[in-house]
C-alpha positions as CSV (number, residue, x, y, z in Angstrom):
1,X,0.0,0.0,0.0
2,X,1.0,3.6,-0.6
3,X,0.0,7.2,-0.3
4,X,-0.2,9.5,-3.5
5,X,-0.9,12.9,-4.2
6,X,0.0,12.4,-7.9
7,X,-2.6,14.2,-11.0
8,X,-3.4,10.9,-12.3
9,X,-5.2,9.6,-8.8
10,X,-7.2,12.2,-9.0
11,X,-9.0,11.2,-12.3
12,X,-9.5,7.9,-10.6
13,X,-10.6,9.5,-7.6
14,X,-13.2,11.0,-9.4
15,X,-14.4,7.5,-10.3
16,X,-14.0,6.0,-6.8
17,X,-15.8,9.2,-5.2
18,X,-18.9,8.2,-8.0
19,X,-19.0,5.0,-7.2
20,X,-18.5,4.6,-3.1
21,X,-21.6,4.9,-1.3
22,X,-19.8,7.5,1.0
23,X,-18.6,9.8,-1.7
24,X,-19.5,13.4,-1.1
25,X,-19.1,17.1,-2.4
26,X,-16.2,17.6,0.6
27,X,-14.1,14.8,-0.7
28,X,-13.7,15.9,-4.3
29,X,-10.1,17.4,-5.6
30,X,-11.9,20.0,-6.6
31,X,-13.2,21.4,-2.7
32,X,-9.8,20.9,-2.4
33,X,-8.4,22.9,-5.2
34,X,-11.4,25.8,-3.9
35,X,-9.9,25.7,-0.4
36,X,-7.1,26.5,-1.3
37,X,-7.6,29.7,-2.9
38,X,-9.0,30.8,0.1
39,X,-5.9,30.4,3.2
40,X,-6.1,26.2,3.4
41,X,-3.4,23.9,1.7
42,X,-4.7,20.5,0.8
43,X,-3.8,17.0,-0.1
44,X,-5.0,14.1,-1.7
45,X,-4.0,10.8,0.2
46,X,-5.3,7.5,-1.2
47,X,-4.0,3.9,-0.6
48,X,-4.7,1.5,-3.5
49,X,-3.2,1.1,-7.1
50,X,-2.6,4.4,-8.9
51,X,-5.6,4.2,-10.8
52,X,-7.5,2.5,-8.8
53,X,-7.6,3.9,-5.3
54,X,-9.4,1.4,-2.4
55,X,-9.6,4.2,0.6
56,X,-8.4,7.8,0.8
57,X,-8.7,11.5,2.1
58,X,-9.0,15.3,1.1
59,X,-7.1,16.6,3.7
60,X,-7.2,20.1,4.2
61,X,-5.1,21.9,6.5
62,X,-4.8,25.4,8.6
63,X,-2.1,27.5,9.7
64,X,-1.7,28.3,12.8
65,X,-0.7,32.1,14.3
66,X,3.1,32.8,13.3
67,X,3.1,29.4,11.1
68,X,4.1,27.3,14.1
69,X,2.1,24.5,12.5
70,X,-1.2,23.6,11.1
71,X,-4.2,21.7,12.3
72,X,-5.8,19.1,9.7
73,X,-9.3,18.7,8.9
74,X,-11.3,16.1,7.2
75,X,-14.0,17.3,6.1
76,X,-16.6,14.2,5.5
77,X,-14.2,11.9,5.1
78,X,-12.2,10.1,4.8
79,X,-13.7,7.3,2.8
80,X,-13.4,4.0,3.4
81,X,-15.6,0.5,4.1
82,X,-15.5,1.6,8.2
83,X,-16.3,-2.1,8.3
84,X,-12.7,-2.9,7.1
85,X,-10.9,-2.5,10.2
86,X,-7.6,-3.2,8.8
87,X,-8.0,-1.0,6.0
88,X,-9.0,1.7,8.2
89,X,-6.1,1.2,10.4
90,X,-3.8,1.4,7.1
91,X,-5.2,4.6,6.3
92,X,-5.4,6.4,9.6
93,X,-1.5,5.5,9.5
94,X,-1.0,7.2,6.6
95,X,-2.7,10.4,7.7
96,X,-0.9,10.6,10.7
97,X,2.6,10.1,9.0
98,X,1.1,13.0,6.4
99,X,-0.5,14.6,9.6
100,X,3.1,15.0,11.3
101,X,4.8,16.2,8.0
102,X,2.8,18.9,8.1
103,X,3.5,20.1,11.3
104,X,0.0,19.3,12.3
105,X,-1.1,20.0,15.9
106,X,-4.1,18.4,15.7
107,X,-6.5,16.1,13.2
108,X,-10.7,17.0,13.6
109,X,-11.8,14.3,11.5
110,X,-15.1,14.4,10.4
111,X,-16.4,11.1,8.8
112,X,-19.5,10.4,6.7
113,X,-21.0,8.3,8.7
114,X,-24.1,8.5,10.5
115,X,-25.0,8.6,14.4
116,X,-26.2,5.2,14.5
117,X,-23.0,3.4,13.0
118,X,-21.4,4.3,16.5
119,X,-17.7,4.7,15.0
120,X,-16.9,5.4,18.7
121,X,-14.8,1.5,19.2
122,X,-12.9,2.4,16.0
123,X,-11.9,5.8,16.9
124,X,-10.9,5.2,20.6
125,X,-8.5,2.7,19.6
126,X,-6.8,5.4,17.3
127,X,-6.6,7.6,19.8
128,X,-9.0,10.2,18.7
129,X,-12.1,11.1,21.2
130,X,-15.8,13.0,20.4
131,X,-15.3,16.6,19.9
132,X,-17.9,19.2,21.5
133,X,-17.6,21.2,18.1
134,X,-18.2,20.5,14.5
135,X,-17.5,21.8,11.5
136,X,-20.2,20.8,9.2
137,X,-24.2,20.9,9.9
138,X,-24.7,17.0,12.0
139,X,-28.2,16.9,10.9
140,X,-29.8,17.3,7.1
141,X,-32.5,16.2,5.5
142,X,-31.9,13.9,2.5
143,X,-34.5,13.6,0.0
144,X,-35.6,10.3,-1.7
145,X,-35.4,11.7,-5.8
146,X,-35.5,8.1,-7.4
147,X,-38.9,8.1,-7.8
148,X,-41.0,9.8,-10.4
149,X,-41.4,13.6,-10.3
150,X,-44.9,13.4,-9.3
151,X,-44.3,10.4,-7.0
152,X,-41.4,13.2,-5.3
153,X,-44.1,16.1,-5.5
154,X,-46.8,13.8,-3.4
155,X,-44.1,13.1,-1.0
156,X,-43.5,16.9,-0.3
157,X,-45.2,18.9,2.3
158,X,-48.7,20.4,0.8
159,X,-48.1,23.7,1.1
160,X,-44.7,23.1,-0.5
161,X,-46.4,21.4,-3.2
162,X,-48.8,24.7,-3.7
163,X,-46.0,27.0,-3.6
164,X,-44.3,25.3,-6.7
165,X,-47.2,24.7,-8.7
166,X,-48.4,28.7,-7.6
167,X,-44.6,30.2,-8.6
168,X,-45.1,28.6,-12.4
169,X,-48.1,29.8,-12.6
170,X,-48.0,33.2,-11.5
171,X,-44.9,33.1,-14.2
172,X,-41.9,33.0,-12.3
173,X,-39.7,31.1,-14.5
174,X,-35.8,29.3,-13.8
175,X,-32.8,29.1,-16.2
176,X,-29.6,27.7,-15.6
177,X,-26.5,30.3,-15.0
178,X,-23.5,30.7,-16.5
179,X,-20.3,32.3,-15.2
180,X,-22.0,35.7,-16.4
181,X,-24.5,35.3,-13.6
182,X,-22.6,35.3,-10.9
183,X,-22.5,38.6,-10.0
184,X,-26.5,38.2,-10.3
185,X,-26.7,35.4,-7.8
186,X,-23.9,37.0,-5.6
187,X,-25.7,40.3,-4.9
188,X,-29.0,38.1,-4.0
189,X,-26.9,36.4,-1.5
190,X,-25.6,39.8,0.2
191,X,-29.2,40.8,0.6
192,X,-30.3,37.2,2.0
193,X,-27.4,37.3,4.3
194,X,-28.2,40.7,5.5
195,X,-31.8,40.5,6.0
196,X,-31.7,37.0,7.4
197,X,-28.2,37.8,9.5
198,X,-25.8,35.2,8.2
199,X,-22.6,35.1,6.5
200,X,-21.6,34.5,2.9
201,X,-18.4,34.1,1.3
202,X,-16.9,36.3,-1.4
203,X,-18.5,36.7,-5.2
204,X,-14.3,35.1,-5.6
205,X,-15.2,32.2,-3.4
206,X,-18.7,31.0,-5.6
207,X,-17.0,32.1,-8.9
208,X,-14.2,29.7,-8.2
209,X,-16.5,26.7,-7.0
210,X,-18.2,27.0,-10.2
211,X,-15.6,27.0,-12.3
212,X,-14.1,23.8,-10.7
213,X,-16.8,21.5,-10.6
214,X,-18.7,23.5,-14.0
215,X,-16.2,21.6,-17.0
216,X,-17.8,17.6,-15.4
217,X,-21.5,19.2,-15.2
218,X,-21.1,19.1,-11.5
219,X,-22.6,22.2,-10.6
220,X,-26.1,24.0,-11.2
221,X,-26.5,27.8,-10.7
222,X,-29.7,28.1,-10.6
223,X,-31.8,31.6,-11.0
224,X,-35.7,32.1,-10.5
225,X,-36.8,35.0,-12.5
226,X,-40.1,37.6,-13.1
227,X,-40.6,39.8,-15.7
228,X,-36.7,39.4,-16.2
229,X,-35.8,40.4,-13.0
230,X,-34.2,37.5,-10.4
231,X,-35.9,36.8,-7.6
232,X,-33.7,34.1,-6.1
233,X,-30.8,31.7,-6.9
234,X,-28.9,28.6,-5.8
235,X,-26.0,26.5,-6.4
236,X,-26.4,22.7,-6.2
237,X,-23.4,20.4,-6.4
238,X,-23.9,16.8,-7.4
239,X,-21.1,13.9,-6.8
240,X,-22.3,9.9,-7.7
241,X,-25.8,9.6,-7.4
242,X,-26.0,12.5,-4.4
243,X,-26.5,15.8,-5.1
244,X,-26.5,18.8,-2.9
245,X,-28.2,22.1,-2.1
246,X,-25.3,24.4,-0.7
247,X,-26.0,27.9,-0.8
248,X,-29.7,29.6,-1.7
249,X,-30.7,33.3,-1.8
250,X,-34.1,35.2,-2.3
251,X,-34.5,38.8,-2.7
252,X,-36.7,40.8,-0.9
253,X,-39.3,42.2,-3.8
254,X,-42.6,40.2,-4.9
255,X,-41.9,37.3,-1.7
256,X,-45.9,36.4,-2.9
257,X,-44.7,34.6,-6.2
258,X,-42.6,32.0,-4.1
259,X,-39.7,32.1,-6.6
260,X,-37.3,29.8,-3.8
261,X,-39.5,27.3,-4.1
262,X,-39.4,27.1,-7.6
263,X,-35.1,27.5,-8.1
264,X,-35.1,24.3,-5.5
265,X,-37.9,22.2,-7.1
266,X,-35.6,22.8,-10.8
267,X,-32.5,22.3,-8.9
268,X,-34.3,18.9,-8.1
269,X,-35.3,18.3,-11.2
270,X,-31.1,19.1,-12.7
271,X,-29.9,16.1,-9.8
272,X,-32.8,13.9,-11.2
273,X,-31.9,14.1,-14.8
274,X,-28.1,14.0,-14.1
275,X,-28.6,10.3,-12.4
276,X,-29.2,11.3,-8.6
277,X,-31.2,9.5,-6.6
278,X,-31.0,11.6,-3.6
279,X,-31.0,15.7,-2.6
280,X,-29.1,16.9,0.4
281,X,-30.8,19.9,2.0
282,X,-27.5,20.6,3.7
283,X,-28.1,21.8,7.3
284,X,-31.0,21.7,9.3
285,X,-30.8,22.5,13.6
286,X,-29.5,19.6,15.6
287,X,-32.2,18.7,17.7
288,X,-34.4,15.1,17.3
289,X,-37.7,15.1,14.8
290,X,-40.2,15.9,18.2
291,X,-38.1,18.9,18.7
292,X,-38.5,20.1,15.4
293,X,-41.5,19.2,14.4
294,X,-42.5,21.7,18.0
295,X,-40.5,24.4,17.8
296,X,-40.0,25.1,13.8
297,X,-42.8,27.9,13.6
298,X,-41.4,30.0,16.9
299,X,-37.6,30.3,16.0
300,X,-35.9,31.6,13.5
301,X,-32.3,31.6,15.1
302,X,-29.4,29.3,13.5
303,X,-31.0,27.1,11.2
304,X,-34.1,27.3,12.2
305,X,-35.2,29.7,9.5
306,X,-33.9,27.5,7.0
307,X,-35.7,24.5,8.1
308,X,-39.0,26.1,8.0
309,X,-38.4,26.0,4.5
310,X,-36.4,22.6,4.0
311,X,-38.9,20.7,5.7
312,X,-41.8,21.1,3.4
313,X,-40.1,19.0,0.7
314,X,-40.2,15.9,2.5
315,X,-37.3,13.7,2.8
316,X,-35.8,11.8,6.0
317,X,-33.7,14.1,9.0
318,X,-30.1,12.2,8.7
319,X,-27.3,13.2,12.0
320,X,-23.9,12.2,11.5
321,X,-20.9,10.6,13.9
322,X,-19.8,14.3,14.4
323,X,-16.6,15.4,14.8
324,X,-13.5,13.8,16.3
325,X,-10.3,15.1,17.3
326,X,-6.6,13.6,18.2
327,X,-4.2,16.1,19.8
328,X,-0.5,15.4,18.3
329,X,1.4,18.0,20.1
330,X,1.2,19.3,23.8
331,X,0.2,22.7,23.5
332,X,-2.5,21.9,21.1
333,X,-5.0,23.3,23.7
334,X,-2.7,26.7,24.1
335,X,-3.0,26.6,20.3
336,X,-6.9,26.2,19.9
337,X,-7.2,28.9,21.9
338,X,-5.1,31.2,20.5
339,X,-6.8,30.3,16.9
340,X,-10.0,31.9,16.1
341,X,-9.8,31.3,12.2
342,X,-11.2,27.7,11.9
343,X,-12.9,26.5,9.7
């Protein structure tokens, strides 16, 4: 077995993130490649033949103050049969050689893998223990798109259902972008995330994701217009048969025509006729289906805005493992909290 960063494994890792059932949007080259733009370095660590990889990471890594070493992050990864102990024990190896290379105070590994696997055996024994913090949303709601489009419309929430049909028909209308859009979609999302009070990145930082995962049809921008004027937008990623909804925005003028609704039922309808059998609402509050199900129509806070909206088209509330840390140098502590810049 051996590690490899080399060009050529990441054609194939393309292929082996397609076909693993824990491939994901975090684990491609290309978040990779988008991190790093933006303050991370990255690597690509696989074990396997060249071109065909068995197990591997994206690794991303952080810098801490005065460069006196990093801290690496795994973001949904890494991927691997978790049922292959050996395997798993070859590949944590690896990482922690890599890990130390880089000067690494610290791995947060944060695994694809959902609550109810309980991965806690396999990561006591290498030395990593449950972290209070995460990185990524724990819960989301995963929609079942396999079925037919009015099979997936039945399984929505009514009102849902009403507010896609009533967007058509009032004549709101959705085209897929181009690069020339992006300034489009990135001023709806400065006016989403100052009227609903959360942060975005840069027009740089969605530019660059599109451009990466635009040239294998990996990426939809959607925009929901009226009378020519855009009324909201999206970008949904898609990786095997899973594709997900990342970042949405609305604008503030004619809220009646319900153009969200209808930019999320076509970004459905792209992950359908690209292969995808399920949609990844990405995020929703981490609390259990009572809680939500009680307290969705009184908060707004966090994610509870969003999942007033998620909810409605259907789907099944997923949580995952979480994250889990492994201190690799004794002033990691010191180091956390001197760091304020991660993720």
């Amino acid at each position: 077995m051996r590690t490899s960063v080399s060009p050529v494994t990441a054609t194939a890792w393309h292929e082996f993130l397609a076909a693993h059932p824990r491939g994901n949007l975090l684990q491609t080259t290309q978040w990779g490649l988008l991190k790093a733009g933006f303050g991370w370095d990255w690597e690509l660590l696989t074990l396997g033949e060249e071109a065909a990889p068995t197990c591997g990471a994206v690794i991303l890594y952080r810098h801490l103050p005065l460069r006196l070493g990093t801290i690496a992050y795994v973001p949904r990864g890494p991927v691997v049969d978790w049922n292959n102990t050996r395997l798993v024990g070859q590949l944590f190896n690896a990482m922690h050689q890599s890990f130390r290379r880089r000067r690494a105070w610290a791995c947060w590994v944060e695994p694809q893998v959902l609550d109810e696997e309980d991965v806690t055996p396999i990561f006591s024994d290498l030395g990593y223990q449950a972290s209070p913090r995460t990185i990524q949303p724990r819960s989301t709601i995963i929609v079942d798109i396999a079925p037919s489009e009015d099979e997936i419309l039945m399984a929505m929430k009514s009102k849902t259902r009403y507010n896609i049909r009533l967007a058509k028909r009032k004549g709101v209308t959705v085209r897929q972008g181009t690069l020339d859009d992006l300034g489009q979609f990135y001023a709806l999302m400065e006016e989403t995330g100052e009227r609903d009070d959360f942060g975005v990145h840069t027009e740089a930082y969605y530019r660059r994701a599109f451009e990466l995962y635009a040239p294998t049809n990996q990426v939809a921008l959607l925009i929901a217009e009226y009378e020519g004027q855009a009324l909201a937008g999206l970008m949904a990623f898609a990786v095997g048969t899973t594709a997900a909804y990342i970042s949405g925005s609305s604008s503030s003028k004619h809220r009646n025509l319900m153009a969200p609704y209808a930019a999320q039922w076509a970004a459905i309808q792209w992950a359908k006729s690209r292969g995808c059998t399920q949609y990844d609402l990405w995020g929703i509050p981490d609390a259990g289906e009572a809680q939500l199900e009680e307290e969705f129509s009184e908060r707004s806070d966090g994610l509870w805005g969003v999942y007033r909206f998620k909810r409605g088209f259907g789907g099944s509330v997923v949580r995952y493992a979480g994250l889990w840390e492994r201190s690799l140098h004794p002033l990691y502590p010191l180091g956390l909290r001197l760091y304020r810049g991660f993720p």
